[in-house]
DRENMINU-846519 format. One record per residue (C-alpha): x, y, z; residue in three letters. Coordinates in steps of 0.2 Angstrom, whole numbers, plus 5000, padded with zeros to 4 digits. Each point is the difference from the previous one (the first is absolute). Layout:
XYZALA/...
END
This chain:
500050005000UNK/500650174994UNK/499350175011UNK/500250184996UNK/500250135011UNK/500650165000UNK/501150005014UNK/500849845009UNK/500550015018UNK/500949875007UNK/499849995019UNK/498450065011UNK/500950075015UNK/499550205007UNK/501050074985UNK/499349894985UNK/498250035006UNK/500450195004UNK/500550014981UNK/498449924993UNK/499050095011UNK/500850174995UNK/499249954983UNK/498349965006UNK/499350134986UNK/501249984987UNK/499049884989UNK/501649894999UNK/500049825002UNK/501149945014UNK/500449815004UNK/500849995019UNK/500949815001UNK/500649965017UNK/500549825006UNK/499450005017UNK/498149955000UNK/498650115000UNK/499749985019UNK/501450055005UNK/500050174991UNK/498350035002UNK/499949955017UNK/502050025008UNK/500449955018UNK/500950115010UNK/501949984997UNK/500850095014UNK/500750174988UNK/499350165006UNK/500250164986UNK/500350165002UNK/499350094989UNK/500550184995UNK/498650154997UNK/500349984981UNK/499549835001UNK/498550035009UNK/499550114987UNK/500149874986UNK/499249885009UNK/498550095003UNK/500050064983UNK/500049834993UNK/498649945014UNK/501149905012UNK/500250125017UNK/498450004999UNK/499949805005UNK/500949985012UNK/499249985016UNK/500250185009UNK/500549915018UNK/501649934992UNK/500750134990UNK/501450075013UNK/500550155001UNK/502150055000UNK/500450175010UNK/501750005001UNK/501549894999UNK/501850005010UNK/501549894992UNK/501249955016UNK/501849914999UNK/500749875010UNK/500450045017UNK/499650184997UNK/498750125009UNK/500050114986UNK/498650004988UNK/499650064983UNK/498250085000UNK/498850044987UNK/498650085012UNK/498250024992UNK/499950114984UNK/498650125000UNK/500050014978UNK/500049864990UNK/499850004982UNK/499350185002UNK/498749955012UNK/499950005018UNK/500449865011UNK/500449895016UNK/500949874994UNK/501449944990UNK/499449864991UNK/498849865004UNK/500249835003UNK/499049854992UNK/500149825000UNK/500649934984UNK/498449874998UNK/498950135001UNK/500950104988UNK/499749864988UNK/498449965005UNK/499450184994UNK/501149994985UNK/499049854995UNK/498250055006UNK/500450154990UNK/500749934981UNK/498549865003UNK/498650134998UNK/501050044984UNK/499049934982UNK/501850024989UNK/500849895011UNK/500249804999UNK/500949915015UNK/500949834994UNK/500449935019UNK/501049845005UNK/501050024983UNK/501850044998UNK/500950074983UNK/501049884993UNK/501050124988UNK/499750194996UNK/501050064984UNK/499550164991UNK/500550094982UNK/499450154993UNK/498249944996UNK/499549975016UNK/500249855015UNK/499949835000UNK/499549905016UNK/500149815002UNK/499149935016UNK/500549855009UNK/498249944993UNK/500750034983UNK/499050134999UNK/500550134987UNK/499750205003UNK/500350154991UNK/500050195004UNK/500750174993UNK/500850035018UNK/500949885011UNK/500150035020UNK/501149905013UNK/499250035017UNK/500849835007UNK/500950015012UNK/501850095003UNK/500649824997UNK/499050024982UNK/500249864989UNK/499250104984UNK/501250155005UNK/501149874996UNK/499649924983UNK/499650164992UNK/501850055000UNK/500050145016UNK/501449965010UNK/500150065020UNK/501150065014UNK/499849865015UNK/500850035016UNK/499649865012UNK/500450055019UNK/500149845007UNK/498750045013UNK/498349945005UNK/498650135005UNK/498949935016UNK/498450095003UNK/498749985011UNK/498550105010UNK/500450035017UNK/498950095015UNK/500950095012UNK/499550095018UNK/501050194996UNK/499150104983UNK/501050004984UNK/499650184997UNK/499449954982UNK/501950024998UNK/500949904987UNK/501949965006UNK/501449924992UNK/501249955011UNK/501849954993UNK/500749885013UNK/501749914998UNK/499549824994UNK/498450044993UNK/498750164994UNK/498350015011UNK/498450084990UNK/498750045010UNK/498350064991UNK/498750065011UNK/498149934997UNK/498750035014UNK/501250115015UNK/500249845011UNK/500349884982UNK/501750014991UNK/500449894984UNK/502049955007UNK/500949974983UNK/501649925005UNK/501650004987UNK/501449905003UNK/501349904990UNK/499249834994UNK/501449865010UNK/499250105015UNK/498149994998UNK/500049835003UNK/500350055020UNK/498450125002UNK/499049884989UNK/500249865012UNK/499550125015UNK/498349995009UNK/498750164997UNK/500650035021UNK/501949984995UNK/499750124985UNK/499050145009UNK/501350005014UNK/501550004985UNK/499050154993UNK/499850095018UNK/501949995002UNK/500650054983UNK/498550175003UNK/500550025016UNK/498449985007UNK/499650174992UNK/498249914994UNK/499949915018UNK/499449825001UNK/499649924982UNK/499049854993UNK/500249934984UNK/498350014992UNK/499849934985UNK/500949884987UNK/501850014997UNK/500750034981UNK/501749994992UNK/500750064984UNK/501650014992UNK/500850184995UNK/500450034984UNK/500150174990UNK/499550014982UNK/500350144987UNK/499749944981UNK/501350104990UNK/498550064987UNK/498249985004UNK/499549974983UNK/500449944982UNK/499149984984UNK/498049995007UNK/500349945017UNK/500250095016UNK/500349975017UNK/499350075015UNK/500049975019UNK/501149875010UNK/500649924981UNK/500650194996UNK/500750045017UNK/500049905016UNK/500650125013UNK/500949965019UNK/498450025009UNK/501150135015UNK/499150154989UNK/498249914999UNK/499850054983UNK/500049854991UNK/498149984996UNK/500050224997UNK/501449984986UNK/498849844992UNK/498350105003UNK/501050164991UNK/500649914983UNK/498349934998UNK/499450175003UNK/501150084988UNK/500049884987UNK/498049975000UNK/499950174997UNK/501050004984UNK/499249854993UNK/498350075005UNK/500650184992UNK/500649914983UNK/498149895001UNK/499250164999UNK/501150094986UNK/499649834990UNK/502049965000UNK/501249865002UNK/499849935020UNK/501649904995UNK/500950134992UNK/502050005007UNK/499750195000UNK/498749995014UNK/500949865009UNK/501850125001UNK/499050135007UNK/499349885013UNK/501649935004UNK/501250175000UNK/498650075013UNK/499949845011UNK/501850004999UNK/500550165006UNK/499249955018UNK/500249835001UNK/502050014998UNK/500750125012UNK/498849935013UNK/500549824997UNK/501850014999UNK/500050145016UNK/499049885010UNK/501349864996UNK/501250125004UNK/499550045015UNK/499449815005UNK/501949944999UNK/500650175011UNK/498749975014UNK/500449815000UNK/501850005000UNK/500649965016UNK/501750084998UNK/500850145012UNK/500150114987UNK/498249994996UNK/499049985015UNK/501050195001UNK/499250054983UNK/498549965005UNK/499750105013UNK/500750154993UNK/498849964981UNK/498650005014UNK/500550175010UNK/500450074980UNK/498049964995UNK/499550065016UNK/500550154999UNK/500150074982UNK/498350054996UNK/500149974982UNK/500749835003UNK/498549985012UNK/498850064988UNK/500649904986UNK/500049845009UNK/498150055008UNK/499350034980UNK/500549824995UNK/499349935016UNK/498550104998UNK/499949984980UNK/
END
């Protein structure tokens, strides 16, 4: 069997169904393939991630329907954030903005479970009558030529569109087969997460704390609920995984210095491995790529989901712009402009982040120095302040 579409996405994750549902009312045909089954992505179980999302991000979601979906008692909101080092009592602040975005506000970003970021995304592009979902399917090859793309299905299944899009994964197999090569920085770590309660409030205050052996993340939910992401190098993980919930909460209590009094894991416990990903173009004759298979980021910024929610922003609305003037969806002149504008954020912060990753895990003399004085430097340099505040704020 042979289908048509306009538009082939590989991969129904938040940014694959943020793109087709930022073409809602373009009129275009879009086929969304992803090799999970459909119950899973209509339907996904909490899996331990909480997002910070940035104003900007707000804003596309509630343009494109989403916000609005998620249950109001569990978006969180994010006042302020503190980054501390080691052994260190100073701390780098970023208090609670007044202005975002040009608007007035109380907060710096919100915070919002992944599954129900997905859940939305779905409810959303479900609604949608250009859409076709092809669930508990995978690709089996992906190639594409001046005429359009060509899809074979592990079903044997044959699809072709005028536009290609990779949404699979930063690991993405179709980033792969269409020629796009990538920038791949494995830590060798393993990031733990998991809810805890705890008896002191959390402020709403996001803090990243820097200790020698290991990063602590803490991401305030409800004032006495913190989402406690834990990264630390992989031949070590084994040791906190083998620990009770009661040997872990008092782990946690003594790395935080009872600054969030007694805890109590609450929840399930998740593991991940940490790898960066940057793909040295994000497109080629009619294909692109957007979220985690364009850029998986270090998640110490909490941007990864607001870079993904952004190239599908800024590329649906090219695509959407070129449906409307009647012109070529696939053209390369389209698909530059997408990529040089994607680019020209998604570079600087990736490779700074790295950057900055390896300084404030190097357990060197010389560093753990340097780190203090990079924290005291942003501290107090208002423009370095403000710089840093607009990317966390978006």
């Amino acid at each position: 069997m042979n289908r048509h579409s306009d538009i082939v996405v590989v991969g129904a994750g938040p940014a694959g169904l943020s793109f087709a549902r930022t073409l809602a009312d373009s009129g275009l045909r879009i086929t969304i393939v992803e090799k999970s089954p459909l119950e899973s992505i209509s339907n996904p179980a909490y899996d331990g991630r909480e997002i910070a999302l940035t104003h900007l991000s707000k804003e596309i979601m509630e343009r494109l329907g989403m916000w609005q979906r998620v249950p109001e008692n569990e978006i969180y909101p994010l006042r302020d954030a503190k980054v501390w080092n080691g052994s260190s009592s100073y701390q780098l602040h970023f208090p609670q903005p007044t202005q975002a975005r040009g608007g007035a506000t109380d907060r710096l970003g919100n915070l919002i479970s992944n599954h129900n970021i997905r859940k939305a995304a779905y409810d959303a592009v479900a609604e949608q009558d250009n859409v076709t979902l092809l669930a508990g399917v995978g690709v089996k090859e992906a190639r594409t030529d001046a005429d359009g793309a060509y899809i074979t299905l592990d079903n044997g299944e044959q699809l072709t569109a005028r536009l290609l899009v990779a949404a699979d994964s930063r690991f993405s197999q179709t980033r792969r087969q269409i020629g796009i090569s990538a920038d791949m920085h494995d830590f060798g770590r393993t990031v733990i997460v998991c809810r805890f309660k705890h008896e002191i409030s959390n402020c709403h205050t996001a803090v990243e704390f820097f200790q020698y052996g290991r990063t602590l993340a803490l991401l305030p939910l409800e004032e006495h609920l913190t989402n406690c992401v834990i990264t630390i190098d992989s031949d070590k993980a084994g040791a906190l995984l083998a620990m009770s919930p009661e040997e872990l909460a008092a782990d946690l209590e003594k790395q935080l210095k009872n600054k969030l009094g007694k805890m109590e894991k609450t929840g399930t416990l998740h593991t991940y491995p940490l790898v960066g990903v940057h793909a040295r173009r994000f497109c080629t004759t009619r294909a692109a790529l957007i979220g985690d298979a364009a850029v998986g980021m270090h998640p110490v910024t909490a941007h990864g989901f607001n870079l993904g929610l952004e190239s599908a922003d800024i590329l649906g609305k090219l695509v959407m712009q070129a449906a409307q003037n009647g012109q070529d969806i696939g053209a390369s002149s389209l698909l530059e402009r997408y990529d040089a504008k994607h680019q020209l954020h998604t570079r600087p912060l990736y490779h700074g982040t790295n950057a900055m990753v390896k300084l404030f895990t190097n357990e060197a003399v010389p560093a753990k120095l340097l780190r203090n004085l990079v924290l005291r430097v942003s501290n107090n340099l208002p423009p370095v302040k403000k710089l840093i505040t607009r990317q966390l704020t978006g």
